[in-house]
FIKOLZA-1660 file (N, C-alpha, C; in steps of 0.1 Angstrom, whole numbers, plus 5000, padded with zeros to 4 digits):
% residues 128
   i   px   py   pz ch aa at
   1 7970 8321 4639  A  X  N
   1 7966 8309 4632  A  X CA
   1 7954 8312 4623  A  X  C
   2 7945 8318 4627  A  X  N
   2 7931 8323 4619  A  X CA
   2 7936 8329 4609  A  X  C
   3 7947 8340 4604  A  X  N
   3 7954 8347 4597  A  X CA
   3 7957 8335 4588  A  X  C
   4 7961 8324 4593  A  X  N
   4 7969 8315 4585  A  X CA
   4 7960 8306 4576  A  X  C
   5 7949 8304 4582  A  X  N
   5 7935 8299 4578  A  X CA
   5 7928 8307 4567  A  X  C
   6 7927 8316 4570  A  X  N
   6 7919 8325 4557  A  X CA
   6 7931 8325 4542  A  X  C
   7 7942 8330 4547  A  X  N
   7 7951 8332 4536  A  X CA
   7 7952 8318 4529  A  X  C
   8 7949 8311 4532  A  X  N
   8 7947 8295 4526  A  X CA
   8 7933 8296 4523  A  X  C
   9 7925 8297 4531  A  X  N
   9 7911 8297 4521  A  X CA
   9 7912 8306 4506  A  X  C
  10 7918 8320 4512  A  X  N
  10 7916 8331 4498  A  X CA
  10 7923 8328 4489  A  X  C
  11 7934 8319 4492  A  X  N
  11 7945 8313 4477  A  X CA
  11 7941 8302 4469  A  X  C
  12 7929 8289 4478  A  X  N
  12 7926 8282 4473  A  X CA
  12 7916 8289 4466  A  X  C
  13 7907 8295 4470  A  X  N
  13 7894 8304 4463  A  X CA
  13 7904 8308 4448  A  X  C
  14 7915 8318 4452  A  X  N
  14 7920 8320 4438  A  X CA
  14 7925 8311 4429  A  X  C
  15 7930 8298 4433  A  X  N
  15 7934 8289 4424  A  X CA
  15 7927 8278 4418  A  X  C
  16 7914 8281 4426  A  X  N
  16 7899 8272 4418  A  X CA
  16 7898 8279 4409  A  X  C
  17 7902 8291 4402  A  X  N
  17 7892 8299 4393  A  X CA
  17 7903 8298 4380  A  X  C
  18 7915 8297 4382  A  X  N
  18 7926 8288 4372  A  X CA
  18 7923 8280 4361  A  X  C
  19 7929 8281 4351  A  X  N
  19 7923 8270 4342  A  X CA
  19 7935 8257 4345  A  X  C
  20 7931 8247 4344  A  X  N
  20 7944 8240 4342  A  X CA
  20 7949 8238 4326  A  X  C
  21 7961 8237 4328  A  X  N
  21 7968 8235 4315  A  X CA
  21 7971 8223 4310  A  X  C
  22 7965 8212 4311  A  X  N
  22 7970 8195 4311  A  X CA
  22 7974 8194 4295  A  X  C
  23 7953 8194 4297  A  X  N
  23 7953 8193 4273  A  X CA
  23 7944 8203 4274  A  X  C
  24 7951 8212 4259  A  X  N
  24 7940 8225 4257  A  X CA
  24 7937 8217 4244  A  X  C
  25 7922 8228 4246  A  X  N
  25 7916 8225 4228  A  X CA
  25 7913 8238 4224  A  X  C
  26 7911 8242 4213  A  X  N
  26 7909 8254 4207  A  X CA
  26 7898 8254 4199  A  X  C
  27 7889 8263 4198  A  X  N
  27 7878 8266 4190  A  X CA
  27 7879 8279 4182  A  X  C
  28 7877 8271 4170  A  X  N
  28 7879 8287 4158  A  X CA
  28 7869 8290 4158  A  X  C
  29 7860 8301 4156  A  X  N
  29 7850 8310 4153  A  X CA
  29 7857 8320 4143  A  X  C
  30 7842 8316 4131  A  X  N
  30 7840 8329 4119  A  X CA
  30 7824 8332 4118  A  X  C
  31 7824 8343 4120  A  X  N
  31 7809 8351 4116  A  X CA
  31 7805 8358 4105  A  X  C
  32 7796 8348 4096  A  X  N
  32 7797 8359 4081  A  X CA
  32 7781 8361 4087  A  X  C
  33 7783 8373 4080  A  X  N
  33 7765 8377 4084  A  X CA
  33 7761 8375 4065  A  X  C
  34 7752 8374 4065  A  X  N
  34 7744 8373 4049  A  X CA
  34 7734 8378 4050  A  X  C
  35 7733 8395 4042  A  X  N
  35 7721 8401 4039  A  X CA
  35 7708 8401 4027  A  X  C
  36 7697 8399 4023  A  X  N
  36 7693 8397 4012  A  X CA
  36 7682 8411 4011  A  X  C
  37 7685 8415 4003  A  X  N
  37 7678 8427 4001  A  X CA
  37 7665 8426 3987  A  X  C
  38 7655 8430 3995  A  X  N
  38 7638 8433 3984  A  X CA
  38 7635 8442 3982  A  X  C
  39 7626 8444 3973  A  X  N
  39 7617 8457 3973  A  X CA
  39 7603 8445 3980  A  X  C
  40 7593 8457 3978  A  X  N
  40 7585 8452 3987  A  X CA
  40 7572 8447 3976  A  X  C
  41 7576 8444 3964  A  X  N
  41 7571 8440 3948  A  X CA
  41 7580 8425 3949  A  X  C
  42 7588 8422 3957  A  X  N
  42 7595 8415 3960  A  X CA
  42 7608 8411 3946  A  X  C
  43 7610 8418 3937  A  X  N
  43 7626 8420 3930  A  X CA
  43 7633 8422 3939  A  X  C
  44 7647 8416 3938  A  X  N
  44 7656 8423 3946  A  X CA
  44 7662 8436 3946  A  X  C
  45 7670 8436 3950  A  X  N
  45 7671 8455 3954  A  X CA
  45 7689 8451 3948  A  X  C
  46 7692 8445 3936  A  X  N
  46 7705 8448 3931  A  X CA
  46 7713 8459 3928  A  X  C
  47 7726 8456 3934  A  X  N
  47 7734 8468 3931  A  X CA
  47 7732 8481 3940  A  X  C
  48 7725 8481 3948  A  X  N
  48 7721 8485 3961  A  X CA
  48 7735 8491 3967  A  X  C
  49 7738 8501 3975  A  X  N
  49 7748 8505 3979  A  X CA
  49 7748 8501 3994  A  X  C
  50 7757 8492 4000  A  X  N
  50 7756 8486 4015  A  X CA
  50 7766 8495 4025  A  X  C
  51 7763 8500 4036  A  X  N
  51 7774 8504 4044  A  X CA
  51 7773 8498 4057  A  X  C
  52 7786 8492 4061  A  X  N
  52 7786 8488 4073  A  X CA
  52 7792 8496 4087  A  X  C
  53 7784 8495 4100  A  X  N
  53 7788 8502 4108  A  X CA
  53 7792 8491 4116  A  X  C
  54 7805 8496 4127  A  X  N
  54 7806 8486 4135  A  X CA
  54 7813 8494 4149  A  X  C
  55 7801 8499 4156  A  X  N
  55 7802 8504 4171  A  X CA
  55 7802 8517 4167  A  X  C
  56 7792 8523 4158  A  X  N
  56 7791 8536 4155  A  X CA
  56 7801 8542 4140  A  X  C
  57 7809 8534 4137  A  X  N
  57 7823 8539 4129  A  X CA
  57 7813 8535 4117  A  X  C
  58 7817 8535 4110  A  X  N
  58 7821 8528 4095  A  X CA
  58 7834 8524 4093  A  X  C
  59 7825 8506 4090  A  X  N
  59 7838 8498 4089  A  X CA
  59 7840 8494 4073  A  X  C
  60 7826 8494 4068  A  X  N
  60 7829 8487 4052  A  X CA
  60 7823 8492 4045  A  X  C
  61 7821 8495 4029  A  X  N
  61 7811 8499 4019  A  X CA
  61 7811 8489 4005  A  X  C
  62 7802 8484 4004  A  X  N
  62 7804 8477 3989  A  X CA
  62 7786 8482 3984  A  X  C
  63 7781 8466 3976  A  X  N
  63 7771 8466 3969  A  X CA
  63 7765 8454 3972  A  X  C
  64 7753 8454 3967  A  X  N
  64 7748 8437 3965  A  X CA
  64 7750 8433 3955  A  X  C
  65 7750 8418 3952  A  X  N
  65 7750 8413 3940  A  X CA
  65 7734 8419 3933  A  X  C
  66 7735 8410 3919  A  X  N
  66 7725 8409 3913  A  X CA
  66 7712 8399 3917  A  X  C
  67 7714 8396 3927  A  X  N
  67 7697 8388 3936  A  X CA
  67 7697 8397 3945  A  X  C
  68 7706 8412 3949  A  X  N
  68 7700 8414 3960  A  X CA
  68 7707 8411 3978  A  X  C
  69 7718 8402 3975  A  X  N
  69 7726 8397 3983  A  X CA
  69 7739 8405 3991  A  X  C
  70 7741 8404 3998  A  X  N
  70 7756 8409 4007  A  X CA
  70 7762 8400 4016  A  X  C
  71 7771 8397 4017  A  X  N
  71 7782 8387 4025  A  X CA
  71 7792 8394 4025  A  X  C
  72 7792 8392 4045  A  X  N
  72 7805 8397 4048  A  X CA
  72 7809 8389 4064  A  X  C
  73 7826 8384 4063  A  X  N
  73 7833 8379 4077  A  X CA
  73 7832 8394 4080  A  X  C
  74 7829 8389 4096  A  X  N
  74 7832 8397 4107  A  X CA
  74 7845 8395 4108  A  X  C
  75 7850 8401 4115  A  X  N
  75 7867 8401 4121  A  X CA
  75 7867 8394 4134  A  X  C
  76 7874 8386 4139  A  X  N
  76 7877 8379 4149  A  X CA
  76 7867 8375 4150  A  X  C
  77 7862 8378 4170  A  X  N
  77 7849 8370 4167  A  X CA
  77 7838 8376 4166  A  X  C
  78 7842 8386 4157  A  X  N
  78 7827 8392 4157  A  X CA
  78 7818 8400 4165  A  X  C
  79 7824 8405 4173  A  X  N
  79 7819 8415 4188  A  X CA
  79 7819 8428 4183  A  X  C
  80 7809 8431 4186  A  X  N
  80 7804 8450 4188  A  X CA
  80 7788 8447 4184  A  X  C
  81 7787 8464 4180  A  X  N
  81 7775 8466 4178  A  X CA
  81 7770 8468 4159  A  X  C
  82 7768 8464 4156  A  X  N
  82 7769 8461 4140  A  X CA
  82 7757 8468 4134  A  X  C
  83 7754 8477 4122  A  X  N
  83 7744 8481 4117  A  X CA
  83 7745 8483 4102  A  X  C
  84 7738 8476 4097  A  X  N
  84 7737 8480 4083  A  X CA
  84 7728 8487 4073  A  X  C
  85 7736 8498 4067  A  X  N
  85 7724 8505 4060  A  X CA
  85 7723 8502 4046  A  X  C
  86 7717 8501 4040  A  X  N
  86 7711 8492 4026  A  X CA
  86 7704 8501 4019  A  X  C
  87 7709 8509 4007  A  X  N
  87 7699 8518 4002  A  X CA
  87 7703 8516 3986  A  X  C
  88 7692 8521 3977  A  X  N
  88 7688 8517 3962  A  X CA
  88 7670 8519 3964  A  X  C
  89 7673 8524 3950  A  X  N
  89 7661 8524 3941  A  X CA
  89 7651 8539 3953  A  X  C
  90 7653 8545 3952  A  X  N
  90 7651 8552 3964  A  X CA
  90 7643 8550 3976  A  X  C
  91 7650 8539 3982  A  X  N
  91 7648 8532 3997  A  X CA
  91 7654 8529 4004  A  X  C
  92 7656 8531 4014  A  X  N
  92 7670 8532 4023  A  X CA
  92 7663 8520 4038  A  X  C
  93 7671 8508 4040  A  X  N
  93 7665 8501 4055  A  X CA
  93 7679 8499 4059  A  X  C
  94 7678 8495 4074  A  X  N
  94 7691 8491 4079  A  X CA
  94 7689 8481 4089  A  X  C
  95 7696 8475 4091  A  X  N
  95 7698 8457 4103  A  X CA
  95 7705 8461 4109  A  X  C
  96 7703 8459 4123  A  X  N
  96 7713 8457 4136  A  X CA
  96 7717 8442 4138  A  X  C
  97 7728 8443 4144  A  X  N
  97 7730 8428 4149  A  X CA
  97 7746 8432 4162  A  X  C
  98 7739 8428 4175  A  X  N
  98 7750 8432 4186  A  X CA
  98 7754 8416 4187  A  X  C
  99 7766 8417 4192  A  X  N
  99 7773 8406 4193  A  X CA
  99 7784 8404 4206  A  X  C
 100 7781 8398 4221  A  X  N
 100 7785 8403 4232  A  X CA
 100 7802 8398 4233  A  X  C
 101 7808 8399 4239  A  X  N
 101 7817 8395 4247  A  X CA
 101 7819 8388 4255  A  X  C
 102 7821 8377 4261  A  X  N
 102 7814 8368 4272  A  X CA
 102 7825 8366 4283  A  X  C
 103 7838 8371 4276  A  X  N
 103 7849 8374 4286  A  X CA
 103 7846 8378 4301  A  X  C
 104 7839 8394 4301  A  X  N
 104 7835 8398 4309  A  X CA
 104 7827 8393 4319  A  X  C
 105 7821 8380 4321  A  X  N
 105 7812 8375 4332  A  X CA
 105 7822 8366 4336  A  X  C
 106 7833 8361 4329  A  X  N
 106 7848 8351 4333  A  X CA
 106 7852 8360 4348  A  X  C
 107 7853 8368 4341  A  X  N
 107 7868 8378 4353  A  X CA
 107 7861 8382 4364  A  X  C
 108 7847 8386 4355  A  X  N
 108 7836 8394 4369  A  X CA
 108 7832 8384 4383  A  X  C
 109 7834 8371 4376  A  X  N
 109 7832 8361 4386  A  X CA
 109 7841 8354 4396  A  X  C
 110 7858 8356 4391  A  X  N
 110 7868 8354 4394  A  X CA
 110 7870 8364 4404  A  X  C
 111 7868 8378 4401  A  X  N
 111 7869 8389 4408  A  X CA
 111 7857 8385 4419  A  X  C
 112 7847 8381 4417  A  X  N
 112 7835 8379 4433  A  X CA
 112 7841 8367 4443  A  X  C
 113 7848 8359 4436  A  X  N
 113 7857 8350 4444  A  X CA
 113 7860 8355 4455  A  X  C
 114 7869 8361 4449  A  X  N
 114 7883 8368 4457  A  X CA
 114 7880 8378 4464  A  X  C
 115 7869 8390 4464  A  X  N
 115 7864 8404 4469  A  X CA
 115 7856 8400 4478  A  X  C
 116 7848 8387 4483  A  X  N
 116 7841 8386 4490  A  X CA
 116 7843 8379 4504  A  X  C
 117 7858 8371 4500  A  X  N
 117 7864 8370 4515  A  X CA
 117 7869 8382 4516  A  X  C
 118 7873 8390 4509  A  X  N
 118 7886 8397 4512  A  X CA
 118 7872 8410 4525  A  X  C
 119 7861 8407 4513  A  X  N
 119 7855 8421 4523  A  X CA
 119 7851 8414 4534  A  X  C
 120 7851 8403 4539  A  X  N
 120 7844 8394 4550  A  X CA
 120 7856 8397 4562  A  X  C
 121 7869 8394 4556  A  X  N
 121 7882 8398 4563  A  X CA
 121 7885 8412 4567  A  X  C
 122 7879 8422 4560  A  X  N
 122 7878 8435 4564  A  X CA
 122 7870 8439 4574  A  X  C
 123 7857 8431 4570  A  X  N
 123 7845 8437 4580  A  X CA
 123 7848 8434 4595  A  X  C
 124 7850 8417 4596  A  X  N
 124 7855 8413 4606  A  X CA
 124 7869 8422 4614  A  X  C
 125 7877 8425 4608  A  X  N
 125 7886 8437 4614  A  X CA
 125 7880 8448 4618  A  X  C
 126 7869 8452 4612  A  X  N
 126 7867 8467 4613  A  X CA
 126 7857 8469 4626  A  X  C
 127 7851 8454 4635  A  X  N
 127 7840 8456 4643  A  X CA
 127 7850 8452 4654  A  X  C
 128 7863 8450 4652  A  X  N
 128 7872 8447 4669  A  X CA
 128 7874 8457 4675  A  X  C
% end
């Protein structure tokens, strides 16, 4: 009967962590980052050669406009580790910008649900 008690506790534990499906809504997300590039005379730094990194790679290369400017969408939602290097006029700077995942604290907490009877159910076995 205790057997029968827990296996009901640990399934309701797993099925609180469920989303229900009644009405969904959806949220779009777009991330343009917008760089503006100066000299330190403060003209812009036009025509500037931009390269983008995204988690160490190179993902993109262009220019700035003529103020100095760079605009770029991220892809999906815009997750990794992002760095931009920005060089002209013989000056080279670069911008970070990390951007997390938030998935991972979902599952990580779904997963403590469930591992923490389950180890309560073990320990309790392992001291009979």
């Amino acid at each position: 009967m205790k057997r029968l008690i827990l296996a009901i506790l640990v399934l309701a534990l797993v099925l609180e962590t469920v989303p229900a499906f009644g009405h969904r809504m959806f949220i779009g997300q777009r991330v343009t980052v917008d760089l503006y590039a100066v000299f330190d005379d403060g003209e812009p730094a036009k025509d500037s050669s931009v390269q983008v990194f995204r988690d160490g790679e190179l993902y993109a290369e262009n220019k700035t406009d003529s103020t100095g400017r760079f605009s770029l969408v991220l892809p999906g939602k815009g997750t990794g580790d992002w760095k931009f290097l920005v060089s002209g006029g013989g000056h080279e700077e670069t911008a970070t910008i990390y951007i997390a995942n938030d998935n991972g604290k979902t599952a990580a907490a779904a997963f403590a649900l469930v591992a923490v009877p389950v180890a309560l159910i073990w320990w309790r076995r392992s001291r009979r």
